[in-house]
N, C-alpha and C positions, 0 to 999 in steps of 0.2 A: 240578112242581119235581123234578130230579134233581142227586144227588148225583153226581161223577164222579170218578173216580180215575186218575190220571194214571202211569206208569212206561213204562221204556226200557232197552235194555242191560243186561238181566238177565244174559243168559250164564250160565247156569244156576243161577241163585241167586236167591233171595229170602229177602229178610232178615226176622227174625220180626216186628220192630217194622211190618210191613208192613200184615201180621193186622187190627191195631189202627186202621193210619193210614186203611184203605181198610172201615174194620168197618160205619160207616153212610153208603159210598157204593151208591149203584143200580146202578151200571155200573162198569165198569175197560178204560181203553183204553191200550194196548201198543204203544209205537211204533216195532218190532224188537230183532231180533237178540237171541229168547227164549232162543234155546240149544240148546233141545231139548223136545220135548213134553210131554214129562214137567212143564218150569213153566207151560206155558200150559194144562196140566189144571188144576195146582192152583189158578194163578188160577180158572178158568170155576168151579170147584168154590164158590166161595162169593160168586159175582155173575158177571152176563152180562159178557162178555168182548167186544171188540172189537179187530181188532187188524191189525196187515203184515208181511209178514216181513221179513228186515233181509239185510245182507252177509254176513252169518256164519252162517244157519237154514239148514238142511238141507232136503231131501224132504220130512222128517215134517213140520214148519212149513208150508213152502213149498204140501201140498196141505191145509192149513186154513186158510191164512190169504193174501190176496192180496199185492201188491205197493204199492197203495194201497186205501184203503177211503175211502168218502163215504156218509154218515149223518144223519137227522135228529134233533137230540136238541131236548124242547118246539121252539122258534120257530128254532131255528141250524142252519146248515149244517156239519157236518165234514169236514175232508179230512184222512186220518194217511198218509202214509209214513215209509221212515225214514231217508234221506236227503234234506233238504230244505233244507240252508242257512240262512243268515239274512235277514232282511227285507233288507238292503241287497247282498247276493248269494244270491239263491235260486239252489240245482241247477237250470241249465235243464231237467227232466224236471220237477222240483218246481214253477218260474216257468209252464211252458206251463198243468199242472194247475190252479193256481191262478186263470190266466187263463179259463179254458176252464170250472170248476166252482164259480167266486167264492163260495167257502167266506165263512163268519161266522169261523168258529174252522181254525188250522192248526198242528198235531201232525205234529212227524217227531222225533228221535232222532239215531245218529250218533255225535256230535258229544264227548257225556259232557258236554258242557256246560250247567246248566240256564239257561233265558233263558226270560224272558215279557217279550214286548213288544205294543203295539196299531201295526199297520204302517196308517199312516196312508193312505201309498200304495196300497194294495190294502182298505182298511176293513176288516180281518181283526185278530183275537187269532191272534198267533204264540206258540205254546206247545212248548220243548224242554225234555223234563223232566230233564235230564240223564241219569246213569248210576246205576240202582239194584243193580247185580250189585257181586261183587268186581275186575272184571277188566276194566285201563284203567290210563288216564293221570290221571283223577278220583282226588283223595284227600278226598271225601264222597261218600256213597248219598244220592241225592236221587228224593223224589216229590213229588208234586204232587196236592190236592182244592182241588174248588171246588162253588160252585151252581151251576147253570143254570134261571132263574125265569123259561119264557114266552121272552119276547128279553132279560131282564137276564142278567149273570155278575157272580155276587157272591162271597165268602167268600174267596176265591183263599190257600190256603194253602202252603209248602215246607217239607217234614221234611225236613231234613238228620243224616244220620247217620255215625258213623264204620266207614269199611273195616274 
């Protein structure tokens, strides 16, 4: 069983309630546009980190962290980038990946939008965790934890926070 923490659209910031929301997950996965390396230390600093870089990471990002990543966590497949659309309009860059690495679970970012949906059409959890930074068209910081038990996803929770 693992815990997973879910965040997007930091743009240099993490908010403290963050500490807390992500304190008994295993993992933490970031699906762009950190800001700067400086936050994807402190993430990794207190859980394994996973993560892509976004429209907006620079060098320093860019040579830690790929453009997509694909992952096993227990029984599921992962695929994060951070442009990836919605189930009914994927990024064709996103839709080909999809096709090609038929993920279980699908994390991108973007958007500032949070959305969890199960894309029936692809048999996949699409997961956008919105925007957990200051800086956007968002007026909530949203994260996202959940379980991952074997092949279950259970617990699915969203702190919504104010800017």
């Amino acid at each position: 069983m693992k815990r997973i923490g879910i965040l997007s659209d930091t743009h240099c910031y993490i908010h403290p309630k963050t500490w807390d929301f992500f304190a008994d997950c295993d993992q933490i996965w970031h699906a762009g546009d950190f800001g700067n390396i400086e936050t994807a230390k402190k993430l990794a600093s207190i859980k394994p980190l996973y993560g892509v870089f976004g429209n907006i990471d620079g060098t320093d990002i860019r040579n830690h962290f790929p453009e997509y990543n694909v992952f096993d966590v227990e029984q599921k497949k992962v695929l994060i980038t951070h442009i990836g659309g919605t189930p009914s309009r994927y990024d064709p860059r996103a839709k080909k990946l999809i096709e090609t690495e038929k993920p279980d679970i699908f994390v991108c970012g973007h958007s500032h939008i949070c959305r969890v949906q199960f894309d029936n059409k692809n048999k996949l959890m699409y997961i956008n965790p919105g925007a957990a930074g200051k800086y956007g068209f968002h007026t909530k910081i949203t994260l996202i934890r959940f379980v991952i038990d074997g092949n279950d996803m259970r617990e699915m929770e969203i702190l919504e926070l104010d800017k």
